[in-house]
N, C-alpha and C positions, 0 to 999 in steps of 0.2 A: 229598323235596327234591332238590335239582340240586346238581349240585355247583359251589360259589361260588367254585372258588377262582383260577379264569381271569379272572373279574369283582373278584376282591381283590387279584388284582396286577396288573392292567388301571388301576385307580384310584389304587393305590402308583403305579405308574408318572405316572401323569396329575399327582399332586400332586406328585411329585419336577420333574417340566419346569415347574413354574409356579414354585417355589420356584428353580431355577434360573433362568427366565426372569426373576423378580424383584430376586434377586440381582444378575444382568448388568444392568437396566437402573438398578436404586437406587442399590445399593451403590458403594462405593469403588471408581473403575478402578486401572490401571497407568499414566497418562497422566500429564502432567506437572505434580508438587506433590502425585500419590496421589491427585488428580482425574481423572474422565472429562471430557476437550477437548468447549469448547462446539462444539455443530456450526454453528450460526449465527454463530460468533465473526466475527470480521472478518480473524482471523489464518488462519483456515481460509477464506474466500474468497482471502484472498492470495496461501497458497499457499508452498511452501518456499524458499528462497533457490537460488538459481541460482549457484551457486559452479565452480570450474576443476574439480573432480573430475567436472562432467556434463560439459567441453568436451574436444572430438580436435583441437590445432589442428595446422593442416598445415603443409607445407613455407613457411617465412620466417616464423613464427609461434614466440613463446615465451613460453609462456602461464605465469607466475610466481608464486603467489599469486594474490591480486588483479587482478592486472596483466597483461596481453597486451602484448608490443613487438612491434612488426612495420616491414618495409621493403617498398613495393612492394603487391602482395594477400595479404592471410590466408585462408582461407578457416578456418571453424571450426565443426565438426558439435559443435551438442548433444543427447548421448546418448539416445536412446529409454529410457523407464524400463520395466526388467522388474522382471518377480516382482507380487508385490500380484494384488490384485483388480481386476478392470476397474474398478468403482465407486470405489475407493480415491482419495484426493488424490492428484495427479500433477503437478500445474502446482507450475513455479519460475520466478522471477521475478529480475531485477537491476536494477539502473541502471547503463549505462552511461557513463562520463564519460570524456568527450575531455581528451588532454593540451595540452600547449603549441601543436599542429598540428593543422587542416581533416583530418577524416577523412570517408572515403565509404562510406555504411552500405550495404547490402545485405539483407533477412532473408529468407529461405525458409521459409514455415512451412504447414502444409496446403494446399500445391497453390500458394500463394500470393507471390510476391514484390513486396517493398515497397523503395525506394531513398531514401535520405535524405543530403544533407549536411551533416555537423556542423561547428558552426564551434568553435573551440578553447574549452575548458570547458562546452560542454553537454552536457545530459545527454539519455538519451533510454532508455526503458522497454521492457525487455525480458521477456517474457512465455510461457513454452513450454509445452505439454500432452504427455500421458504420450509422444505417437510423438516427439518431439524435433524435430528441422531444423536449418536452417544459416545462421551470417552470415557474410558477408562486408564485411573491412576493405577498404577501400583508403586509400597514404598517398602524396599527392605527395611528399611533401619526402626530400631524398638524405639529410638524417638519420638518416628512421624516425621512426616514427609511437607511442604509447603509449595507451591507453584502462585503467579501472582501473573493474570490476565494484564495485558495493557492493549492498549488502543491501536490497531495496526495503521500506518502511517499512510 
């Protein structure tokens, strides 16, 4: 007879990755409530919130909270996302909502520029993928201008 014993832990091995394999896809994750996140969910097409900690805003810009005030042009790069997996979620999202004054939207986003006028209390959806880009405010008024991110739903 041969000797079996390359073929006997050949097979330990083979039923060890399937029990782990099974494990990972059944059991309990680390996700949130000690559930695995649905991947169809609606909250994973959505995408993470788009908060100040992704934005560099620039000179005339004071990004607060919530809150951006600005006089004149902002210009505001949002961060490119490292680390992760390329497949990994990447997109964050906001709404942008105009304060008491006309702002002049700007976005730069893959290759892409778009221009839009707000009139005061609109809002308008903001949307970025893992390379990030940039908007640009502008605010007529010798005030200064306010816009305030919130959490897109």
């Amino acid at each position: 007879m041969a000797d079996r014993k390359p073929l006997v832990v050949l097979g330990v091995l083979v039923v060890a990755a399937i029990l782990l394999y099974l494990l990972g896809v059944l059991g309990p994750g680390g996700g949130s409530g000690g559930s695995w996140p649905d991947w169809a969910s609606p909250d994973r097409a959505a995408g993470d919130p788009l908060t100040a900690a992704d934005l560099d805003g620039g000179p005339g810009c004071d990004v607060e909270g919530t809150t951006i005030a600005f006089t004149g042009t902002c210009a505001v790069a949002v961060r490119e996302v490292t680390g992760g997996f390329g497949w990994e979620r990447a997109t964050r999202r906001a709404i942008l909502t105009t304060g008491s004054q006309p702002v002049g939207l700007t976005v730069t986003l893959a290759g892409r520029t778009l221009s839009h006028e707000l009139d005061p209390g609109e809002d308008v959806r903001l949307t970025y993928t893992r390379e990030g880009g940039t908007f640009v405010l502008q605010c007529g008024s010798a005030t200064g201008c306010a816009v305030v991110l919130r959490k897109d739903a």
